[in-house]
N, C-alpha and C positions, 0 to 999 in steps of 0.2 A: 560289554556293559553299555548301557541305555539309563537316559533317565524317561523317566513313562509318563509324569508329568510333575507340576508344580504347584503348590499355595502360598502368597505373598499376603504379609501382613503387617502395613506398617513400614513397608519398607522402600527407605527411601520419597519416591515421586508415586508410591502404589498403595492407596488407602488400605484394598482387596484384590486382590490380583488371581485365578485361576484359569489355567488350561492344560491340558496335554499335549504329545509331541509325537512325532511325524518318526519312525525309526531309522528314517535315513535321513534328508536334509529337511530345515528347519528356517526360515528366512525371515528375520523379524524387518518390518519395514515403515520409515515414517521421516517426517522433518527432527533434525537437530533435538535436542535437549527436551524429546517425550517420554523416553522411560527406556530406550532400546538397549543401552548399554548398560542401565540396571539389572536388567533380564537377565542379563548371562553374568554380571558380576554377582547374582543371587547362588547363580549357579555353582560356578566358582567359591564361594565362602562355603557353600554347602559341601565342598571339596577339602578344602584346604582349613576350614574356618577362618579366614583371613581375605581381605581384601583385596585387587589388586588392584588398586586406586587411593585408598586412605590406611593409614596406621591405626587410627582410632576407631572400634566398632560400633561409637555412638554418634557416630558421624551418617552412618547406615539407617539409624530410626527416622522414620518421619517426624515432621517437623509439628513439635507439641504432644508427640507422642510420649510412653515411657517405654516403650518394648517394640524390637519389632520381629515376627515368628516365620518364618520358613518349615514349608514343609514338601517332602518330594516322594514318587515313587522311582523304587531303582530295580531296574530288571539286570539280574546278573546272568541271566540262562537258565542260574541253577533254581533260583529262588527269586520275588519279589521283595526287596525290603522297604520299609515304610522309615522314613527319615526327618525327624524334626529337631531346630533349634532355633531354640528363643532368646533373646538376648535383651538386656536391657540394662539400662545405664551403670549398674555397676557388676553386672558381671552374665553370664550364661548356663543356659541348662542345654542339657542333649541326649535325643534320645534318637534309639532303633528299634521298631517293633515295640512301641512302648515299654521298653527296658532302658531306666538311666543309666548314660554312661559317665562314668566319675571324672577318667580322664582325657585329655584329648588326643593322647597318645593310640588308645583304644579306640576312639573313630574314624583315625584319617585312615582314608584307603579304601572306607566306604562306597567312595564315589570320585571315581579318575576321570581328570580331566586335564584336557591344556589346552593354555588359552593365547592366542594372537591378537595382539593388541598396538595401537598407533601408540603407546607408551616404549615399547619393543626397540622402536626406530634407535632411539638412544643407547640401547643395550649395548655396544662395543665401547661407546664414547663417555658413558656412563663411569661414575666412583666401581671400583673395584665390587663393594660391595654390594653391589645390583645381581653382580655376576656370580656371587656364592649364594646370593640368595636363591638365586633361580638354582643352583645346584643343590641345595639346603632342600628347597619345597620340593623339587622333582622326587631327591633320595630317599625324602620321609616318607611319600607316597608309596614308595613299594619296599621298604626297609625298615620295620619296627627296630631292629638292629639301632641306624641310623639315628632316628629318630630320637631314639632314650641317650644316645652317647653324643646326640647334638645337644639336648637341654641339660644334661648331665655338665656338660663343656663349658657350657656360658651360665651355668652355675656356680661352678669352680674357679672362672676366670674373675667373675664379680667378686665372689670372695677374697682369690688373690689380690684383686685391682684392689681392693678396701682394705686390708695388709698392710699393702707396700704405704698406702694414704695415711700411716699411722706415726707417731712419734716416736715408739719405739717396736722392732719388731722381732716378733716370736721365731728364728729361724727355724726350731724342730716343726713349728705351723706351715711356717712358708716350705720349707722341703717337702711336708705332706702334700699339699695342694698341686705343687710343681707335678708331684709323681702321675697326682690324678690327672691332671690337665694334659699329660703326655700321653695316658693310658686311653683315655675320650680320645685322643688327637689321632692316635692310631688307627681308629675305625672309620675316624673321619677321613684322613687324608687319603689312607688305602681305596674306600669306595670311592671318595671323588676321583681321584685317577685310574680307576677302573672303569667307571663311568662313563670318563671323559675319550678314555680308548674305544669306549664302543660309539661313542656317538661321531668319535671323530670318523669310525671304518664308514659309517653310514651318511655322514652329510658330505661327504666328496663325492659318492653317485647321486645323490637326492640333488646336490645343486648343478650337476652336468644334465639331468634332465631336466629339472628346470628351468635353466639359464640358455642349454644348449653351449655352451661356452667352453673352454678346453681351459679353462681357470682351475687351480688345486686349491683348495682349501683346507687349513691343517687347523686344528684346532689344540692351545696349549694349557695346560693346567701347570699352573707357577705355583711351587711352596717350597719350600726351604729344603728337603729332602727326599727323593724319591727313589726308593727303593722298594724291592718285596720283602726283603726279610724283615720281619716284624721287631726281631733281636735288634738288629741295624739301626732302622728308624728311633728307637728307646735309647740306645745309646746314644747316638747322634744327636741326638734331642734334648738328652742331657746335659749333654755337654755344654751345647748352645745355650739352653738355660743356665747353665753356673756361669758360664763366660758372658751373661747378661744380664748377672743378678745385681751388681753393684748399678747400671744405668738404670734398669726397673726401681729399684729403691731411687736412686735420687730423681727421677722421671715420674715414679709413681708410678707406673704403668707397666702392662707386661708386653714387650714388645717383641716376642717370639710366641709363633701358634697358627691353627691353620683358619685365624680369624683376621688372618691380615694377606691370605693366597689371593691369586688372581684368576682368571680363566682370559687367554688371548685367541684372538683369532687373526689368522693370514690370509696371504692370498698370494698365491706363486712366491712363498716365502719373504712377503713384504708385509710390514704388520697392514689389517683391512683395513682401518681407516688413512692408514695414507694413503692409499691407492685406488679404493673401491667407490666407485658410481653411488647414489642413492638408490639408484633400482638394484645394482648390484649387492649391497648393505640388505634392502630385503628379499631379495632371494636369498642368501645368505643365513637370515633369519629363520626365512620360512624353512630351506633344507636344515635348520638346526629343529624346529619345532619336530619337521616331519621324523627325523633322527630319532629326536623325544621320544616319540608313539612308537616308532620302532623299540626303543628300548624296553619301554614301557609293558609291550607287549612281550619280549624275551620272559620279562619278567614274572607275571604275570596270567600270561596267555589268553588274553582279552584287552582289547583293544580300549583307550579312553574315549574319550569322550570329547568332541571338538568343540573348541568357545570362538568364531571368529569375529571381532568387532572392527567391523570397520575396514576391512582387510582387503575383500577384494573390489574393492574401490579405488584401490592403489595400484591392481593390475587389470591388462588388458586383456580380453576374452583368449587370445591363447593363451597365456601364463595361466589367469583362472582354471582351464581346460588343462595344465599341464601339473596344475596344484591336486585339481578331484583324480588323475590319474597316480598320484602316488599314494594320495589316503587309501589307505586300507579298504576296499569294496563292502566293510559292513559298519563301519564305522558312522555315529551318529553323528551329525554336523549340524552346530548350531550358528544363525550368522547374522549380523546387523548390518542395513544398508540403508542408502534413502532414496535408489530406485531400484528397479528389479529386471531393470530394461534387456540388461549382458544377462543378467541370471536367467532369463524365459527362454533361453536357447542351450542351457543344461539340460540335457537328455537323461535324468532321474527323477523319482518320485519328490516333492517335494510341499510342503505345506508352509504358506504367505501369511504371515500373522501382520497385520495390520496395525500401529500401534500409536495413537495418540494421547499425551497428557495421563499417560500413567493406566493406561483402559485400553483392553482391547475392544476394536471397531469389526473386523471382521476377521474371518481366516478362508482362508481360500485351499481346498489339496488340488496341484496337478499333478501331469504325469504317472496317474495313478495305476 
């Protein structure tokens, strides 16, 4: 998968914005706060429809604008698809191949991507929920499964949670909703620990060539029950729930579910942040990203899409040289920097977008 190229409108720091894209590396380049990291967070929302920067998408329009439009080409191999959405202050439209799509459940997956980002750094040390999220957005990207029995979940749980908030309550109500929230809960917690077994076989090799280091790294998916029987987990679950129906009533809240798991990571079976270096911490990272695409790709069988912002500014030209040896050899790479000085001595094809105040200035292709 590739994106072929791009039209901004409106968005964010970019009145008009078009170009196309290099099918292997990609180098957006300029001073601080011109538009570089817009770039690929354009890219991204066209992924994911979400941000990974603000909660709010009207946060995303230019400023005094009422809309702001994205549009892209995507080369899958098999097919080019044509990809727009528009968005504006009180809600969104989305299309493929000029075909509206109703839900968004029907679009994600369009366009795979994952993204490295200097927000990342935080990810171990971060609230719990950082860390399901990232599991939440990865899942749904290649599990419509996923997907429908996560909005399903936190559909049912606001329900419950507005129940229990009541002055008197309807038990044969609340039993139903428990049932549902268990039945979601299943699909969810089964994949994230399936998930989390495959990424963990792959980022213990990803960070030994990376790091060079004789460091293990295990990675843990924390929930309340884990098992394979599906039988198992429903019962168990159940139970849990009656044995914490009288605290959710006087708490008001449901405090059993896999909206409160964690995901941890070690290191020589020490938790990583008490032990792990900063550079360590991103190596770490990056062997989980690279694990991502691995996975991604099992899935799938085509590789995403690289967003790197910012990234390898943080490491030194062998690390950089020891990151391009683990990507995938077709894999498109996209990347923000604000010089290109360590980049000119990467031995691939690659095209210099030049990027000032929201406007490309020049583009340059080497290595061609």
């Amino acid at each position: 998968m590739k994106i072929k190229s791009i039209n901004l409108l409106n968005y964010r720091n970019y009145s008009s914005f078009s170009t196309d894209f290099n099918p292997e590396l990609n180098i957006f380049v300029g001073d601080n706060a011109q538009g570089k990291t817009n770039l690929l967070e354009a890219i991204y929302f066209m992924s994911t429809l979400r941000s990974f920067r603000t909660q709010n998408d009207r946060d995303l329009i230019k400023f005094d604008e009422e809309f702001f439009r994205i549009q892209c080409e995507i080369d899958t191999d098999v097919s080019t698809n044509k990809a727009q959405v528009v968005v504006l202050k009180n809600g969104k439209s989305i299309k493929i191949n000029e075909t509206m799509i109703r839900r968004s459940s029907d679009y994600i997956g369009t366009l795979n991507c994952v993204i490295f980002s200097p927000q990342d750094l935080n990810f171990f040390s971060d609230t719990p929920r950082t860390r399901r999220k990232f599991l939440d957005i990865e899942a749904t990207k290649v599990s419509n499964k996923y997907l429908v029995a996560l909005n399903h979940y936190f559909d049912v749980l606001k329900q419950r949670n507005a129940l229990l908030k009541q002055p008197q309550i309807d038990e044969d109500v609340l039993s139903i909703l428990t049932h549902q929230l268990i039945e979601d809960m299943w699909i969810i917690v089964d994949y994230r620990l399936k998930m989390v077994k495959s990424l963990n076989k792959k980022i213990k090799l990803l960070f030994k060539k990376l790091s060079q280091e004789d460091n293990s790294i295990d990675l843990q998916y924390q929930t309340e029950f884990t098992t394979d029987s599906e039988q198992e987990f429903k019962r168990l679950m159940h139970d849990r729930m009656k044995q914490n129906k009288m605290r959710d009533i006087y708490f008001k809240i449901t405090h059993s579910g896999c909206h409160r798991d964690d995901l941890s990571a070690y290191m020589n079976t020490h938790e990583l942040n008490q032990i792990a270096s900063q550079g360590q911490k991103r190596l770490v990272l990056i062997a989980l990203k690279l694990a991502l695409v691995e996975f991604i790709y099992d899935k799938e069988q085509r590789n995403p899409i690289l967003l790197l912002d910012d990234v390898f500014s943080e490491l030194d030209q062998t690390h950089q040289q020891r990151f391009l040896e683990n990507v995938p050899s077709d894999s498109q790479i996209l990347l923000t920097t604000t010089s290109i000085d360590q980049l000119k001595e990467l031995k691939r094809p690659m095209s210099v977008f030049e990027i000032n105040k929201g406007q490309l200035i020049t583009r340059r292709d080497l290595n061609g």
